[in-house]
N, C-alpha and C positions, 0 to 999 in steps of 0.2 A: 850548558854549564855542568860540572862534573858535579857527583852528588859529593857534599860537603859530609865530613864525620858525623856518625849518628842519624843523618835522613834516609838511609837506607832506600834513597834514592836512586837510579843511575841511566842516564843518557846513553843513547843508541845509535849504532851507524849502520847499515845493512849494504853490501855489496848491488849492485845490480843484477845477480845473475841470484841471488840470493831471495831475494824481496816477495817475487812470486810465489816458486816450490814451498817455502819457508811461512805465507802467510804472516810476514814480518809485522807490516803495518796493522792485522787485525788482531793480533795476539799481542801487540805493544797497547796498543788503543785498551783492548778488554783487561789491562792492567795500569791504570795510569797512576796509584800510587804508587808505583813501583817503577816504573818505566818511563820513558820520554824521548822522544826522538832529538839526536844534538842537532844543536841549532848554530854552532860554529864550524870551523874550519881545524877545531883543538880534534886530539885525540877523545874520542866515545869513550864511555868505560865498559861497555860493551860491544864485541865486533861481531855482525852475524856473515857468514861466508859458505858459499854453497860448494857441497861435497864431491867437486868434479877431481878429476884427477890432478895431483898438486897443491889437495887443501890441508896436508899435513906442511909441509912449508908456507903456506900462505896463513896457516894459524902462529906457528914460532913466528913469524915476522910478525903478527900483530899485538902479540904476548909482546916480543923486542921491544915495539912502539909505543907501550903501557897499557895494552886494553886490558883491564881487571878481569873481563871474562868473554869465552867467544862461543859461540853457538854455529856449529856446521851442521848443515842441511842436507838431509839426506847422503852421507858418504858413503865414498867409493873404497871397494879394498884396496887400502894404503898401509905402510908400515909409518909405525906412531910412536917408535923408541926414541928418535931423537926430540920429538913432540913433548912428550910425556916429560923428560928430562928438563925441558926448556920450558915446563910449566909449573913443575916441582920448585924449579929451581927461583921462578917469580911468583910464584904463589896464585897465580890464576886459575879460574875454575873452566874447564872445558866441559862442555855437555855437546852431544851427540841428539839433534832430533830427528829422529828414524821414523821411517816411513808407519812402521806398527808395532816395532820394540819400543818405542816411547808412549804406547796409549798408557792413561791413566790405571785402565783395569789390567795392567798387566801384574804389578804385585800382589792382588788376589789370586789372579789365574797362577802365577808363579806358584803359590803356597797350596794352592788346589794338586796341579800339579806333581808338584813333587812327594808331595803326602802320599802319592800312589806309585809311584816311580817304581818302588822297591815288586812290585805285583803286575807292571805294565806288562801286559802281552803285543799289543803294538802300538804306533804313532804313524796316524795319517794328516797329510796337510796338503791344503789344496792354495794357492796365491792365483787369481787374478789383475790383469793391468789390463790398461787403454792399448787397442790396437798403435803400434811404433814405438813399443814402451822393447827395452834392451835384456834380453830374456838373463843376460849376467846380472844385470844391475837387481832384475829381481828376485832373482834367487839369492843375493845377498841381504836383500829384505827381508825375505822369509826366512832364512837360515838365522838372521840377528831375531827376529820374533821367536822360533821354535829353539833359541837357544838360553832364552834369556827365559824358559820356562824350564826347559829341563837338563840346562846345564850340559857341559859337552857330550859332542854327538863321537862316531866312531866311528871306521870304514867306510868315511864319507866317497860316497861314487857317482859320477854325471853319468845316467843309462843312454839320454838322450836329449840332442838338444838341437832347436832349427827355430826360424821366426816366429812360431808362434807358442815355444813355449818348451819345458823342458822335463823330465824324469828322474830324480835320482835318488838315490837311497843312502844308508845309514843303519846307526844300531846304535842303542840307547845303552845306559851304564849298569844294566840287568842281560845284556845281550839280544833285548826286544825289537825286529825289527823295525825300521823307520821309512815311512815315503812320503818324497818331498815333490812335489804337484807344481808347476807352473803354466800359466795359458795366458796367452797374450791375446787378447780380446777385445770389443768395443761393444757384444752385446751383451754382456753380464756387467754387472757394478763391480768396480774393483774392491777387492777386499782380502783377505786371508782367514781360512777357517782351520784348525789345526784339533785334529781327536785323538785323546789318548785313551785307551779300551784295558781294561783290566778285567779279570775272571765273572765279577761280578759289577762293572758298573764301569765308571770313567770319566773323563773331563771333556767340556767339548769350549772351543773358545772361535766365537767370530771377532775378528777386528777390520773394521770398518777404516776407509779413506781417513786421513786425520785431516782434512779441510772443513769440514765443520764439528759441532759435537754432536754426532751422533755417538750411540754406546756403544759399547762393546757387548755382548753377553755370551758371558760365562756361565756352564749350566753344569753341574757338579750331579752324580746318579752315581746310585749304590741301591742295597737292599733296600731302602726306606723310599726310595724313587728319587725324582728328578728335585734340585735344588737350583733355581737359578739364584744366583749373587748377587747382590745390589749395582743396579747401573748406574754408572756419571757419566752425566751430558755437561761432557768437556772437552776439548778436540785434544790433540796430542800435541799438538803445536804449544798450544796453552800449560800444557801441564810440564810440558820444558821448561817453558819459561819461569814457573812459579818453580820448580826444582832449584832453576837457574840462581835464583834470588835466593832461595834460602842458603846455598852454598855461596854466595856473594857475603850474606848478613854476617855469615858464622866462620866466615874466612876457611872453611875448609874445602878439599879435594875432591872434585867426582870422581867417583870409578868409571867413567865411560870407556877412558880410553882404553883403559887394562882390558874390559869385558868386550872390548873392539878390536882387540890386537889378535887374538883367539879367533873371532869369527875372521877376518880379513887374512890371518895365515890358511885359513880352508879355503875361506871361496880361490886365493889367490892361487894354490894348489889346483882345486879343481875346474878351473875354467883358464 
């Protein structure tokens, strides 16, 4: 049943291809005031759909169909103009849950970050995946996590790229250079660690799998020494969805797309 005015309630429908990557069922479950899986054959008021190619038309047709809001999983560079238009235009909230641009601790790291932008001398980032994991798909991971800290990147360039992983560079809005790490693996833990180094100190940010809540940590160093941040143990998945809802509550816009349209014209450029 769809949530009725003021219960701030709303039922759920998840694709099959969705359900897994997305941790559907366990981030619905760890919200039940909020969420519920539908139990009819009606339209969800929320549609979850996984980010393969063809999920920018497969989200306008679910917007068409009345879903109040849709949640894509892990996307792929797509263009999201006619997307955007067709959610403006129904009022629906889209949200992006990305593989490590949606960890919780990323708006601390974000402000960590760019606090020091103005003095970076470089940005190193290294991305680990599961051995058979698509060395594009993750470089568009990493690129939507190191972007969504420091803001666009510049003479973005692939050095190198084969199965198991990839090389490329950049340069940050100081002219600092940037190197972006990928390695397709099965004997490291996948994760993304991304350092940015300034004259006297710097930011360092691991983000962890978003399948369970482990933390992230962020550890902030300067003259005074080493600051780690406060961690939450909340997966990423989870913290979509609680995003998701509060722009459901308040009937307003995510920015995903717009801050999506940006990363997906580079990777789509460079690979």
């Amino acid at each position: 049943m769809s949530a009725a005015v003021g219960t701030s309630h709303y039922t759920v429908r998840a694709t099959p291809e969705a359900r897994e990557p997305g941790a559907v069922a366990l981030a619905v479950a760890s919200l039940p005031e909020s969420f519920s899986p539908a139990t009819s054959e009606g339209q969800a008021d929320v549609v979850v759909i996984a980010g393969r190619p063809g999920w920018a038309t497969e989200t306008a047709e679910a917007i068409t169909a009345g879903a109040r809001g849709v949640v894509v999983i892990n996307p792929v560079a797509e263009d999201t103009g006619s997307l955007q238009a067709v959610a403006r235009h129904q009022g629906a909230a889209v949200v992006l849950d990305q593989r490590w641009a949606s960890n919780p601790a990323i708006p601390a790291a974000e402000d960590a970050v760019r606090s020091m932008l103005g003095r970076a001398a470089m940005l190193d980032s290294v991305a680990i995946a599961p051995a058979g994991t698509d060395a594009g798909e993750l470089l568009a991971d990493q690129f939507a996590a190191v972007v969504r800290l420091t803001g666009p990147l510049g003479s973005l360039r692939l050095l190198t790229r084969g199965p198991h992983g990839y090389t490329s560079t950049a340069i940050l809005a100081n002219g600092a250079p940037v190197a972006l790490h990928g390695i397709v693996t099965s004997a490291r833990p996948a994760g993304v660690n991304i350092s940015l180094l300034t004259d006297d100190g710097g930011v360092s940010v691991a983000l962890p799998e978003p399948v369970a809540a482990w933390p992230a940590m962020v550890t902030v160093t300067g003259p005074q020494g080493d600051l780690l941040l406060p961690t939450i143990y909340e997966s990423a998945h989870r913290a979509t969805w609680r995003r998701l809802k509060e722009h459901l509550d308040a009937g307003t816009t995510p920015s995903d797309l717009h801050g999506f349209a940006m990363v997906s014209e580079s990777i789509t450029a460079l690979i």
